[in-house]
C-alpha positions as CSV (number, residue, x, y, z in Angstrom):
1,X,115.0,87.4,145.6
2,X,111.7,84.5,144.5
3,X,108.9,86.3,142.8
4,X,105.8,83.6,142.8
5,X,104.0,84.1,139.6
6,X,99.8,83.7,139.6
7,X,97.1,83.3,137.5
8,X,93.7,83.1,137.6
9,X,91.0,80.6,135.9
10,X,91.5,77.4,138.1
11,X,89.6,76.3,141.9
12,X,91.0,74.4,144.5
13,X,89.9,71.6,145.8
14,X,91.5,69.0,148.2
15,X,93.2,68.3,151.7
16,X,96.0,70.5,152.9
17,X,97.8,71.3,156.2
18,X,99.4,74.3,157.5
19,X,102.8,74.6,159.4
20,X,102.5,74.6,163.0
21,X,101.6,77.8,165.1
22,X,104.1,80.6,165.3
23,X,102.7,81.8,168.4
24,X,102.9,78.1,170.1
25,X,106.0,77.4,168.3
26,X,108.1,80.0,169.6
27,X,106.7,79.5,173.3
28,X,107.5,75.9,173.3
29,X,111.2,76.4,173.0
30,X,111.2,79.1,175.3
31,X,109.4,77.9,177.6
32,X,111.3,74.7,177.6
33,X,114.4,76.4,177.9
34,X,112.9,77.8,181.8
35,X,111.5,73.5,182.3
36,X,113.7,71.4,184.1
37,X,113.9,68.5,181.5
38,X,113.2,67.9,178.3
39,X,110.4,69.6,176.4
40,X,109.6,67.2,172.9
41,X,108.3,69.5,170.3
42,X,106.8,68.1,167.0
43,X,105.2,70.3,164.0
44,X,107.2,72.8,165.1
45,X,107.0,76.0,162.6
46,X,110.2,75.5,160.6
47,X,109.9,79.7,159.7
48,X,113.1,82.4,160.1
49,X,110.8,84.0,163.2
50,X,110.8,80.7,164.5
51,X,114.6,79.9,164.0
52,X,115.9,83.2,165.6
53,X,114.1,82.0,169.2
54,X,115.9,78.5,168.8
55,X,119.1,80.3,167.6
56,X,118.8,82.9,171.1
57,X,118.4,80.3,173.4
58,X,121.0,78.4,172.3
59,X,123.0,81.4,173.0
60,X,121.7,81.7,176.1
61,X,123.2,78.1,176.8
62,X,119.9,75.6,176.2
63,X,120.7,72.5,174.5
64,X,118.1,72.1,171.4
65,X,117.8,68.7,169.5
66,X,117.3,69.1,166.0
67,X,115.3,65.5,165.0
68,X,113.6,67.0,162.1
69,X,113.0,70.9,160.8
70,X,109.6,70.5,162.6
71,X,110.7,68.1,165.4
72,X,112.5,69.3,168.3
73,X,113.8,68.6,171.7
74,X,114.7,71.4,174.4
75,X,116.9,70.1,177.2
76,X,115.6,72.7,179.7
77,X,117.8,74.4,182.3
78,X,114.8,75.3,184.9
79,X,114.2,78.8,185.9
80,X,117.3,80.0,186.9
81,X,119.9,78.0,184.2
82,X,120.0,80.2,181.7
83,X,124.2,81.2,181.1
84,X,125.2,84.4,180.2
85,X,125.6,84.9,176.1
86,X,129.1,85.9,174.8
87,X,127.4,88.2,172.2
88,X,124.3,90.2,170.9
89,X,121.2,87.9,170.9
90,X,120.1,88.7,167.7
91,X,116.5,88.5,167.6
92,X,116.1,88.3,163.7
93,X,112.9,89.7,162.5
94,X,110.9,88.4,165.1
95,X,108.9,90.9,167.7
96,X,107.8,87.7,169.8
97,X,111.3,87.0,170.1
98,X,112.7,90.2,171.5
99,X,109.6,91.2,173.5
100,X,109.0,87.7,174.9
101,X,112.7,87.3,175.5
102,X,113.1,90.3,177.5
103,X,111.0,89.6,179.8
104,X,112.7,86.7,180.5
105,X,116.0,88.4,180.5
106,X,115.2,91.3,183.2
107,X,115.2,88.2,186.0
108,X,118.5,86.9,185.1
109,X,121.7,87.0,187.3
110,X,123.1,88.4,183.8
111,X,123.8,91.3,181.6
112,X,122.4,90.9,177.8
113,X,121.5,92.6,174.7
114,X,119.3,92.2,172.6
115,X,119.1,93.4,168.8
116,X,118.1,92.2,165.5
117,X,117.0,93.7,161.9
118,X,116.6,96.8,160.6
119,X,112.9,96.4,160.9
120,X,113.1,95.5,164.3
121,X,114.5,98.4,165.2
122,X,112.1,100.2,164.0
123,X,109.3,98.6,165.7
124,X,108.0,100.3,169.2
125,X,109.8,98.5,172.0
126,X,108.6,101.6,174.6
127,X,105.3,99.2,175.3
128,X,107.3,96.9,177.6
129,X,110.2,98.4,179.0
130,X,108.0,101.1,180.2
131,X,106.0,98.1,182.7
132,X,109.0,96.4,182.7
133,X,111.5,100.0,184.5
134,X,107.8,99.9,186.8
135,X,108.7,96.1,188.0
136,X,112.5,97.8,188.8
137,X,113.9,95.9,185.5
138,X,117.4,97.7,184.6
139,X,116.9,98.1,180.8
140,X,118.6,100.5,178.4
141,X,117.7,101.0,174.6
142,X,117.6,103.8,171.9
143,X,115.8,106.6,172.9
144,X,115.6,105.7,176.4
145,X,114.6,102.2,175.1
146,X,111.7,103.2,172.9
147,X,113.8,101.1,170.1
148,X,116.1,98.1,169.8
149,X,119.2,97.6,170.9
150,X,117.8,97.0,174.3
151,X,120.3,96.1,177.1
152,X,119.0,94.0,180.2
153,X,121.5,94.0,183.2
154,X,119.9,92.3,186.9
155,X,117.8,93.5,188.8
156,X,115.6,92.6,191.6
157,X,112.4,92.7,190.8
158,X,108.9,93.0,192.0
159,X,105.4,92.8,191.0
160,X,103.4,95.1,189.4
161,X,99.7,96.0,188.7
162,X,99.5,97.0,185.2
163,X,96.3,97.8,182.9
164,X,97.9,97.6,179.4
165,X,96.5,101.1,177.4
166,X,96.1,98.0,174.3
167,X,95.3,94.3,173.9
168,X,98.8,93.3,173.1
169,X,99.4,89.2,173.7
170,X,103.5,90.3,173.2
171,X,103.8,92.7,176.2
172,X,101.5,90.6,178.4
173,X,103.8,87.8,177.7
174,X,106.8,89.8,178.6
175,X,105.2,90.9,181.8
176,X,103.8,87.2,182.9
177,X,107.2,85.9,182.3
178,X,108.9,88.4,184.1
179,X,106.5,87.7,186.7
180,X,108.0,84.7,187.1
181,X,111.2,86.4,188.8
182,X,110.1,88.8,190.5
183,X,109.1,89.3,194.5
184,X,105.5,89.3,194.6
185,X,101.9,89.1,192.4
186,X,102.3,90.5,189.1
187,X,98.8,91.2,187.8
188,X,98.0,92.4,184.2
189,X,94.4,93.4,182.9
190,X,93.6,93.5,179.5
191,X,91.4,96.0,178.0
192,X,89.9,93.5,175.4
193,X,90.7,90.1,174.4
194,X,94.4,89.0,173.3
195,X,96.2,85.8,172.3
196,X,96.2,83.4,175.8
197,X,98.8,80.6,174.6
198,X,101.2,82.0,177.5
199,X,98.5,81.6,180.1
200,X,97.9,78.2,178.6
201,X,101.2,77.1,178.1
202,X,102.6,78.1,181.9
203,X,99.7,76.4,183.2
204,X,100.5,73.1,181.9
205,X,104.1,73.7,183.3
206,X,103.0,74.1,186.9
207,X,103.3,77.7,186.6
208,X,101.5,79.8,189.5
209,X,99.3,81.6,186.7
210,X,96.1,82.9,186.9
211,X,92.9,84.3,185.2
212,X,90.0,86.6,186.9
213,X,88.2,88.0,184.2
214,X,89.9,90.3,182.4
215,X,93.2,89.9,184.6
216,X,96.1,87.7,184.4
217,X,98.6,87.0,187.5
218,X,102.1,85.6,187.7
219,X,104.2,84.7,190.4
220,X,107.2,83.1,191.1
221,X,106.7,79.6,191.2
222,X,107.4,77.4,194.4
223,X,108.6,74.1,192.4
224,X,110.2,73.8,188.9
225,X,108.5,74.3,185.1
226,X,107.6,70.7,184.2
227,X,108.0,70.0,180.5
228,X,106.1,69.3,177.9
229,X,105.6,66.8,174.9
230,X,103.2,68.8,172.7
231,X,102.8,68.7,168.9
232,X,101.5,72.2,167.8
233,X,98.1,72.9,166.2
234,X,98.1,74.6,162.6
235,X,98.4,78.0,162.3
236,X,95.6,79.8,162.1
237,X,97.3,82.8,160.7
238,X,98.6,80.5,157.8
239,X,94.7,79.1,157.3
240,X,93.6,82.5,156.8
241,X,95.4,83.0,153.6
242,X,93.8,79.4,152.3
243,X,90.6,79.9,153.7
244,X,90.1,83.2,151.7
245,X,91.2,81.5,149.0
246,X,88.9,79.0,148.7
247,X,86.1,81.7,149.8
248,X,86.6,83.8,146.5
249,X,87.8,81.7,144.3
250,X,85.2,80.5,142.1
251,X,84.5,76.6,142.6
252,X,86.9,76.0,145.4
253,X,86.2,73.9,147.8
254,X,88.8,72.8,150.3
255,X,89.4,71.1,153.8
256,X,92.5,72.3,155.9
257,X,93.6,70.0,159.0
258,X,94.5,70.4,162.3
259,X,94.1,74.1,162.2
260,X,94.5,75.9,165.9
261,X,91.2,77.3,166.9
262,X,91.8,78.7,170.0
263,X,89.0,81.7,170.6
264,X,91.9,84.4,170.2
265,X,92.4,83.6,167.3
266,X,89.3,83.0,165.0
267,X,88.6,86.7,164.6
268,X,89.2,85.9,160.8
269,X,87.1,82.9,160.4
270,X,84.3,85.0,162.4
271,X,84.6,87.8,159.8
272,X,84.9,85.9,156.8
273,X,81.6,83.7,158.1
274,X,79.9,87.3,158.8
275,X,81.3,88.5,155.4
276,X,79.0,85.2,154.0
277,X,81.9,82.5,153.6
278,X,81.3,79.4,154.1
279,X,83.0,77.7,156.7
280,X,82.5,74.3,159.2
281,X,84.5,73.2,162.0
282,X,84.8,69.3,161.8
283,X,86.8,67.0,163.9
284,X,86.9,68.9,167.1
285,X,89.2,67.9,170.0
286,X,92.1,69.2,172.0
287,X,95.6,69.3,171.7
288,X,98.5,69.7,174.3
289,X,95.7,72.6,175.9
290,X,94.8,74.0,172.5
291,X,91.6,73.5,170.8
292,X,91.8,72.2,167.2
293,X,89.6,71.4,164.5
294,X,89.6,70.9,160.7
295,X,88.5,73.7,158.5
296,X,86.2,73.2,155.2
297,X,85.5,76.2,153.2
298,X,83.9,76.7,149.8
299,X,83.5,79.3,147.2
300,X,80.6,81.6,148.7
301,X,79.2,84.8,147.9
302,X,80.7,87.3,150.2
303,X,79.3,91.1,151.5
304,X,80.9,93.8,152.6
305,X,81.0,94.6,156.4
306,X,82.4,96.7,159.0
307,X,85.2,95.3,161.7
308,X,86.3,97.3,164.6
309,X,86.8,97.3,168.4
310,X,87.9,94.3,170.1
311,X,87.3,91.9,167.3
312,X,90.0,93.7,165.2
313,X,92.6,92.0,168.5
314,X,91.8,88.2,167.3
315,X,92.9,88.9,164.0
316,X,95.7,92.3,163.6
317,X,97.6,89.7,161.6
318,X,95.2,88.7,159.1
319,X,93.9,92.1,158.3
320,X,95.7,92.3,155.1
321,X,93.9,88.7,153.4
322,X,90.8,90.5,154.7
323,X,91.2,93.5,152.6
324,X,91.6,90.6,149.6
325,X,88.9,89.2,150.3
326,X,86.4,92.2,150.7
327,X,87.3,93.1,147.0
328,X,84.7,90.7,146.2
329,X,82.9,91.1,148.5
330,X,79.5,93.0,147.6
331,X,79.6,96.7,148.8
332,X,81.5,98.4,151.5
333,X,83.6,97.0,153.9
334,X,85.7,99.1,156.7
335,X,87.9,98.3,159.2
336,X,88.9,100.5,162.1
337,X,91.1,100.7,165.1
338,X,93.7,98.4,163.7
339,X,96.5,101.2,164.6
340,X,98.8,98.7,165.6
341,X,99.0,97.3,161.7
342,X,101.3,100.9,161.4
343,X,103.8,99.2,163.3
344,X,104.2,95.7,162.1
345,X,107.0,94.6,159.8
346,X,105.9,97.1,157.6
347,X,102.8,99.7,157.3
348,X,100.5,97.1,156.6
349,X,98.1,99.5,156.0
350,X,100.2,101.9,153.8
351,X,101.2,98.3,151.7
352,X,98.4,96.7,151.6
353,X,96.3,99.8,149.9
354,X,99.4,100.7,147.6
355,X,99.5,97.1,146.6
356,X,95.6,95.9,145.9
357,X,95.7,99.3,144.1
358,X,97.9,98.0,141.4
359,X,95.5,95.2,140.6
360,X,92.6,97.9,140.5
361,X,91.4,97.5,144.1
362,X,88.8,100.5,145.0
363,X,90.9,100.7,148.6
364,X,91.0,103.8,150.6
365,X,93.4,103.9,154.0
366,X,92.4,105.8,157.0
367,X,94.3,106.5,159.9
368,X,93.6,103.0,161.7
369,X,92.4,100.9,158.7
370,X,91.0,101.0,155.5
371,X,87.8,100.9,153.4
372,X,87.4,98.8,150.4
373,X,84.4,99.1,147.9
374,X,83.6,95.9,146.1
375,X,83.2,93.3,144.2
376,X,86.0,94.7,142.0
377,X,87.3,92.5,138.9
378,X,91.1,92.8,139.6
379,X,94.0,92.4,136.8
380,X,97.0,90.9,137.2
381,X,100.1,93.5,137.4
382,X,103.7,93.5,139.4
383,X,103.3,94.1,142.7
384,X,106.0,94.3,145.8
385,X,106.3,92.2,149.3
386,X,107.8,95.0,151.0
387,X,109.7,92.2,153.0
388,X,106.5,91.2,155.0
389,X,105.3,88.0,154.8
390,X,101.9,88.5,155.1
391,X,101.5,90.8,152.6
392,X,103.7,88.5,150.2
393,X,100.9,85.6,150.8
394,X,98.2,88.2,150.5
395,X,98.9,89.7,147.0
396,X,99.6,85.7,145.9
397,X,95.8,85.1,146.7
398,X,94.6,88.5,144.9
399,X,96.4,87.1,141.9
400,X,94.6,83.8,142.2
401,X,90.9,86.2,141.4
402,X,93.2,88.8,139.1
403,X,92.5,88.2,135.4
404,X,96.1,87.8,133.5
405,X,99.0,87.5,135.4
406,X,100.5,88.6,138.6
407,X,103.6,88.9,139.7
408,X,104.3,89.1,143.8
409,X,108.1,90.5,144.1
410,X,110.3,88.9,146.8
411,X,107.5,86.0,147.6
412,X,110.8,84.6,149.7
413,X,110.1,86.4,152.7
414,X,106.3,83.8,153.1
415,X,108.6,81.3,154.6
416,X,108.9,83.6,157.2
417,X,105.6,82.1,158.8
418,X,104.5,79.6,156.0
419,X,107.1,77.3,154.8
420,X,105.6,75.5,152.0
421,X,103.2,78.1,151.0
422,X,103.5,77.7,147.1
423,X,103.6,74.2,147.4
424,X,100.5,73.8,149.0
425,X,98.5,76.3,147.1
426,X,99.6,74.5,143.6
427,X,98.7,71.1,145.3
428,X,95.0,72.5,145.4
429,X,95.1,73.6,142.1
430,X,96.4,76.8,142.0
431,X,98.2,78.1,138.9
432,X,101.1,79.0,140.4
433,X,104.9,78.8,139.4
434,X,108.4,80.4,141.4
435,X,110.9,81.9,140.3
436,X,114.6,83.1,141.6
């Protein structure tokens, strides 16, 4: 176990870079996998969710080059070269590895199974194997596949016309890609906006895939997945924790570059910029179909706001840094209909208000979110990752505005998502030391 211990009393100021998109990162190798030839990765996130989708397809007989932790090459097997594993694919702790895998398994000539972590089987797997049984997928699980294990044996498949009850990018993933094996359209509307890197990404394959509004289609396609030579746009999920950062920490001024700012994912920079941060996009372009830009935030004065609806869809992830930054923020701030945050790797809502609590946080939970009464001078105290990344990189950046010390608990689970995290906040400034 690392506990990463933080004090306040010093901005940051400087450059910095993120590690390349989760999201992107694990859809380039599994994507690659389904290309006939070779798919060159670089910035690849070097993370353990990452790792568990190279370490499955491996299994699942693709050849992946290792050049560097962050540069890879996928010799891909085209659509149908997948080989049947010899054991469990253990999916880790990742839930874009299981869900996005399944639906590339239920098309296979195969029988798999598919398990990983205790938190992982704990998470609700109901939300694609129910579409998936409707497409005439073969899948087993616990409680009539509500849970992990899951087992995937063939079937033949066929398309399906399904209106998710929730923006989830994960199952529409699942249901794209198993669209890719199936007889007929398979057509997927979204109630309100989710992560499009899928849609993206299978375009620029050659992939028959389709938008029309608010509805997605997939089809098999009619000539092989071309493959790609991308390098992957910063994660804006990693950016969030920086750019809050800089937003309350008194003095701070940074730039962050090459940050992914796809429009799916700048729910947080939208908040934080409605909450009063101060935020510029510089150096926009476009990268292997991604938009990216550099980030430069300063220290700002912040107000409280209310977040709900669809916006909440654009950033489930970064939910918790919000709630750090709204302590100093100036009055109320709420955030509702972020349900799905009881179902990640841990309650983040349960964590996030037990843990900004011990630092003196005026937090409240509610049944989809929380409400946080600010600005609230926070002291440095112990406080616990629960095992979730995020959480681990969100009570870090409390500590950096917490007077005294504080001391974040197993801090080893932030290279989950952000290798490098520590590093890269004490390279700004930060007074910040780790410890085993």
């Amino acid at each position: 176990m690392t506990q990463i211990i933080v004090s306040s009393g010093r901005p940051l100021t400087g450059a910095c870079s993120v590690p390349g998109d989760k999201s992107i990162s694990h859809r380039a190798v599994m994507f690659g996998a389904i290309a006939e030839g070779d798919t060159h990765i670089r910035n690849f996130l070097d993370g353990g969710d990452c790792r568990s989708t190279v370490a499955v397809m491996r299994a699942l007989g693709v050849q992946i080059d290792v050049i560097t932790p962050t540069e890879l090459i996928v010799h891909g097997r085209g659509l149908d070269g997948l080989q049947e594993p010899t054991d469990v694919l253990d999916c880790g702790n990742s839930g874009t590895t299981i869900r996005l895998l399944t639906g590339l398994l239920v098309g296979q000539s195969f029988t798999s199974f598919l398990n990983g972590t205790a938190q992982i089987r704990r998470r609700p797997m109901g939300r694609i194997v129910r579409p998936l049984r409707g497409m005439g997928a073969d899948i087993m699980g616990r409680q009539n596949g509500e849970y992990a294990p899951l087992g995937v044996r063939p079937a033949r498949l066929r398309g399906i016309d399904y209106t998710m009850p929730v923006a989830s990018a994960q199952v529409k993933s699942c249901l794209l890609l198993a669209g890719l094996y199936a007889h007929g359209l398979t057509l997927v509307t979204e109630p309100g906006p989710a992560r499009d890197h899928t849609e993206r990404m299978l375009m620029a394959m050659g992939a028959p895939i389709q938008r029309y509004g608010d509805k997605v289609s997939s089809e098999r396609p009619r000539s092989p997945l071309k493959p790609l030579d991308l390098t992957v746009p910063g994660d804006m999920s990693s950016a969030a924790f920086l750019l809050a950062a800089a937003a309350i920490t008194p003095g701070s001024h940074i730039t962050i570059r090459g940050v992914g700012v796809n429009p799916t994912r700048t729910g947080i920079v939208d908040a934080l910029m409605e909450m009063g941060a101060s935020i510029v996009f510089e150096n926009q372009r476009e990268e292997g179909g991604e938009p990216v830009a550099d980030l430069v935030v300063k220290t700002s004065a912040l107000r409280g706001a209310t977040f709900g609806g669809q916006q909440i869809v654009t950033m489930i992830d970064e939910l918790p840094i919000l709630a750090v930054a709204a302590t100093q923020a100036e009055g109320r701030t709420v955030v509702r209909d972020a349900h799905e945050l009881r179902v990640k790797e841990t309650d983040r809502i349960a964590t996030t208000v037990s843990e900004l609590r011990k630092l003196g946080a005026r937090i409240e939970p509610t049944a989809d979110g929380f409400i946080i009464d600010g600005p609230t001078p926070l002291v440095g105290a112990p406080v616990e990752s629960h095992d979730d990344h995020r959480l681990a990189m969100a009570m870090t950046v409390a500590g950096l505005v917490a007077r005294g010390q504080t001391v974040v608990h197993g801090a080893q689970v932030t290279a989950d998502s952000f290798p490098g995290f520590e590093v890269t906040l004490q390279a700004l400034g930060a007074d910040l030391t780790v410890e085993p």
